[in-house]
N, C-alpha and C positions, 0 to 999 in steps of 0.2 A: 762746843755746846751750841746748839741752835734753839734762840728764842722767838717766841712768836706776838707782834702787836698787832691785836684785830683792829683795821682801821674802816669796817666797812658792815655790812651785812651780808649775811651769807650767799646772796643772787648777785649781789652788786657789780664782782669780778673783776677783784684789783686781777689787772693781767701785763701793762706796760710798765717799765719803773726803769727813772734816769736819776742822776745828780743835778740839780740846778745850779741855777748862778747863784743863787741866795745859799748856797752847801745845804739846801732841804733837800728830801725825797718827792720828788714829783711822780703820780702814779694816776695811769688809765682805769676808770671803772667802769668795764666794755658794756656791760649790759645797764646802768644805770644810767648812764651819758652824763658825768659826771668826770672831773679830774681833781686828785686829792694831793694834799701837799701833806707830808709828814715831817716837823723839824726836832731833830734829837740832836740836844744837846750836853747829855752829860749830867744834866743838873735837874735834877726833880721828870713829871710825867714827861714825854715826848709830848707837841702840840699839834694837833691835825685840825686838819678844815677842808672841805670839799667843795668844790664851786660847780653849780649846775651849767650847764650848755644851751642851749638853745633846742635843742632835741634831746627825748630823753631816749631815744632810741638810732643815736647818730653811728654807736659802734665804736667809740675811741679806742684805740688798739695802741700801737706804739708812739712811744713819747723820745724826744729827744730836746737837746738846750739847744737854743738857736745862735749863729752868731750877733743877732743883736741884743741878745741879753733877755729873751724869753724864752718861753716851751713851743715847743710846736710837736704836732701829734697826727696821726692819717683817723680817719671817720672812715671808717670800712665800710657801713650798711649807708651813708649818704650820700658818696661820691665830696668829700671835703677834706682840705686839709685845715686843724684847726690849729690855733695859736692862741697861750695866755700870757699874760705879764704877771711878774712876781707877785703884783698886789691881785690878781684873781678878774683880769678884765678879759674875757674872752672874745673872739673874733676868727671869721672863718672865709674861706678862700673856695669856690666854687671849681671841680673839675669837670670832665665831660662825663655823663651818664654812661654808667656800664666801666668806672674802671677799678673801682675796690680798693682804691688805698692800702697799703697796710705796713712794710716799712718803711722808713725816712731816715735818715743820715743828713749830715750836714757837709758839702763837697770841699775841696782844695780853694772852688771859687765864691766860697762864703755863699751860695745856694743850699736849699731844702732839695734834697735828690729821694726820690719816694718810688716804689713798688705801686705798677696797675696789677693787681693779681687776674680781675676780670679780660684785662684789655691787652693784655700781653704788651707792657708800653713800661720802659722808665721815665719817670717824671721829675721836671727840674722846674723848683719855684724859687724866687724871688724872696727878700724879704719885702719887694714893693709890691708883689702879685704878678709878675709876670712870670706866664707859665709854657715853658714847652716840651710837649713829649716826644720819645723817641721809639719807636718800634724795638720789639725785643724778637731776631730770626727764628722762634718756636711758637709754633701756634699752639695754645693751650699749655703752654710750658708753666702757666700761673709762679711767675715772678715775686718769693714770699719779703726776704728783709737784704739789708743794702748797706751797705759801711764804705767808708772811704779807705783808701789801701795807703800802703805805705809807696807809691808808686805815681802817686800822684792822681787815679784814676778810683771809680768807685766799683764796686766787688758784691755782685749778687746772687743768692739763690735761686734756681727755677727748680720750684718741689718737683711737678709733673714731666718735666723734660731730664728730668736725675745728671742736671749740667750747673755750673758755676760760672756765671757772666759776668764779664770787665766791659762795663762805659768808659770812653775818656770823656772829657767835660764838652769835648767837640761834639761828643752822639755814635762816636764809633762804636760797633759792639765786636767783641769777641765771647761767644761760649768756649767753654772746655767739661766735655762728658767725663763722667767718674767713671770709677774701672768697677764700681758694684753694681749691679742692675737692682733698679726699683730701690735704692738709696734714699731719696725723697728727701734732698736737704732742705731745709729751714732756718736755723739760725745760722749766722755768720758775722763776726769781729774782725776786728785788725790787729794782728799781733807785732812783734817788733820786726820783722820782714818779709811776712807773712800773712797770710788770712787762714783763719780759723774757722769751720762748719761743723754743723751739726746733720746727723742723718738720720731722719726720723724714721723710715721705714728700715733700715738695717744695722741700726743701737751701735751706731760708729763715729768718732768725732773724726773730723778731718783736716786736712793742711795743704794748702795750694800755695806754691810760690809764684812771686807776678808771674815769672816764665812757663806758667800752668803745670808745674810738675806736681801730682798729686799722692799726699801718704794718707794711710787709714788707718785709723788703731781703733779694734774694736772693743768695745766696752764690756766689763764682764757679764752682765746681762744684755742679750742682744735684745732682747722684748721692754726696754729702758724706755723708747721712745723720749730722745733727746728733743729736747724742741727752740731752748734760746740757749746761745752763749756770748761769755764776755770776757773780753782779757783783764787780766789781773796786773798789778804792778812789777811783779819777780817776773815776767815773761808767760807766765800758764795761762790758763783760760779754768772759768766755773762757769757748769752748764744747769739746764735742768733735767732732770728724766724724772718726764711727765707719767709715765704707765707707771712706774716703780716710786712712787713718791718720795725724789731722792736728789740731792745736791750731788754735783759728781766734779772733781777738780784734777785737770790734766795738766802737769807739768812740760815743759819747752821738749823733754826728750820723749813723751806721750805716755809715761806714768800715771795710771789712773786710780785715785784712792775718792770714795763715794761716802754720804753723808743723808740718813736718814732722815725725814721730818717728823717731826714729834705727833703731827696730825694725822690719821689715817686719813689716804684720799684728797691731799689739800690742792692738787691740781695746780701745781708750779709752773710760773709762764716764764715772765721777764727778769730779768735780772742788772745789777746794779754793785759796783763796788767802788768804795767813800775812797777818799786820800789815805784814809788810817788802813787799808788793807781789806775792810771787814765786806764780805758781801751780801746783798739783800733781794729778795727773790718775791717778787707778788706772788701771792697764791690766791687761787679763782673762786675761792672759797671763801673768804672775806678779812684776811690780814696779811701782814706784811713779815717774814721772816729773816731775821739774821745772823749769819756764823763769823767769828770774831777770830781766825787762823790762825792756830799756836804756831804754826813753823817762820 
């Protein structure tokens, strides 16, 4: 059963969503410039609070924990990567003009490693601010989200280039093109040997081992429009499919069983799953959604 707590208004657009260090929900409100904490406890209402930005038009997109025991989050529309502490203090980190933030992962070398989607560049911060970018070999490949691999190295999407790229912490790059044309990944985790994408133009999840060998399981709906995923504890992954307003959960052998939302239209982005198994999915529409996995 999937339940739903509105924690926003309808424009707002919860769209990012991590687990904190405090075990709250931490969530981007892309269009309000606002990031919301939501703490469920078990016991009586869940608690929410949202802390404004500095801009209310900065773009907060994806959120991740940092390792020094904050959020940190990309400002797509201001060229920023922003950062809060648990008690709600925010603070922001200036990039060069023209690079679009928009994922961020936290690397092997306890750096913020972030997506220029504009500037074809991955980007490695500091948690003191120091910042340097690294060119990505596709021009226009718009570089979307970024996870640390189980390889030691971090693991990217380039939607427009329909290729999957490996930084090492040095600045090396390697792409590896997918065998689907106009694939158009976007999301991508780290599984237990493996990385896991998603394919938004060709309704496919997919699997890359570090040695670039790539599988593709296509989803029963190809018109699904996958757009985030995230591993799960048993070894799977739970994605979204954004067109079909639908949870969808792929098991280790790429068994795909799918999970409607109770809203019509709720425009699922990001995704999040607690130590108890259960997983949580912003929806852009203005609440926050959960399925609690009988298996």
């Amino acid at each position: 059963m999937i339940e739903e707590i509105r924690v926003a208004d309808p424009g707002d657009g919860p769209y990012g969503i991590t687990v904190g260090p405090d075990g709250a929900l931490w969530f981007t409100l892309v269009h309000a410039g606002r990031i919301g904490r939501l703490a469920v406890t078990g016991e009586g209402d869940p608690a929410l609070t949202s802390y404004p930005l500095d801009s209310a038009d900065c773009g907060p997109s994806v959120i991740t924990t940092g390792p020094d025991g904050a959020l940190w989050f990309t400002r797509s529309r201001d060229d920023r990567i922003g950062r809060i502490t648990v008690a709600g203090e925010a603070s922001a980190f200036p990039l060069p003009s023209g690079t679009a933030p928009f994922g961020i992962a936290v690397g092997p070398d306890d750096a913020l490693w972030f997506t220029g989607m504009s500037s074809d560049t991955i980007g490695r911060l500091t948690v003191d601010g120091e910042l340097t970018t690294f060119p990505v070999p596709a021009a226009g490949g718009f570089p979307s989200m970024i996870t640390a691999g189980p390889d030691g190295a971090l693991w990217f999407t380039l939607n427009r280039a329909n290729a999957i790229g490996r930084i090492e912490v040095g600045g090396a790059v390697a792409l590896h093109p997918l065998p689907t044309p106009d694939a158009a990944p976007v999301g991508v985790t780290r599984g237990a040997d493996a990385l896991w994408f998603v394919e938004i133009g060709a309704g496919q999840v997919g699997r890359i081992t570090p040695d670039g060998t790539v599988t593709e399981f296509p989803l029963p709906d190809r018109a699904a429009r996958p757009h985030a995923i995230v591993a799960d504890p048993a070894g799977g992954c739970w994605l979204t499919e954004w067109a079909a307003n639908r949870l969808a959960h792929v098991d280790p052998a790429g068994r795909i069983e799918e999970y409607p939302l109770p809203t019509p239209d709720a425009e699922p982005h990001g995704l999040a799953v607690t130590g108890a198994g259960t997983v949580w999915v912003a929806l852009e529409t203005g609440a926050l959604a959960h399925l609690r996995p009988t298996r």
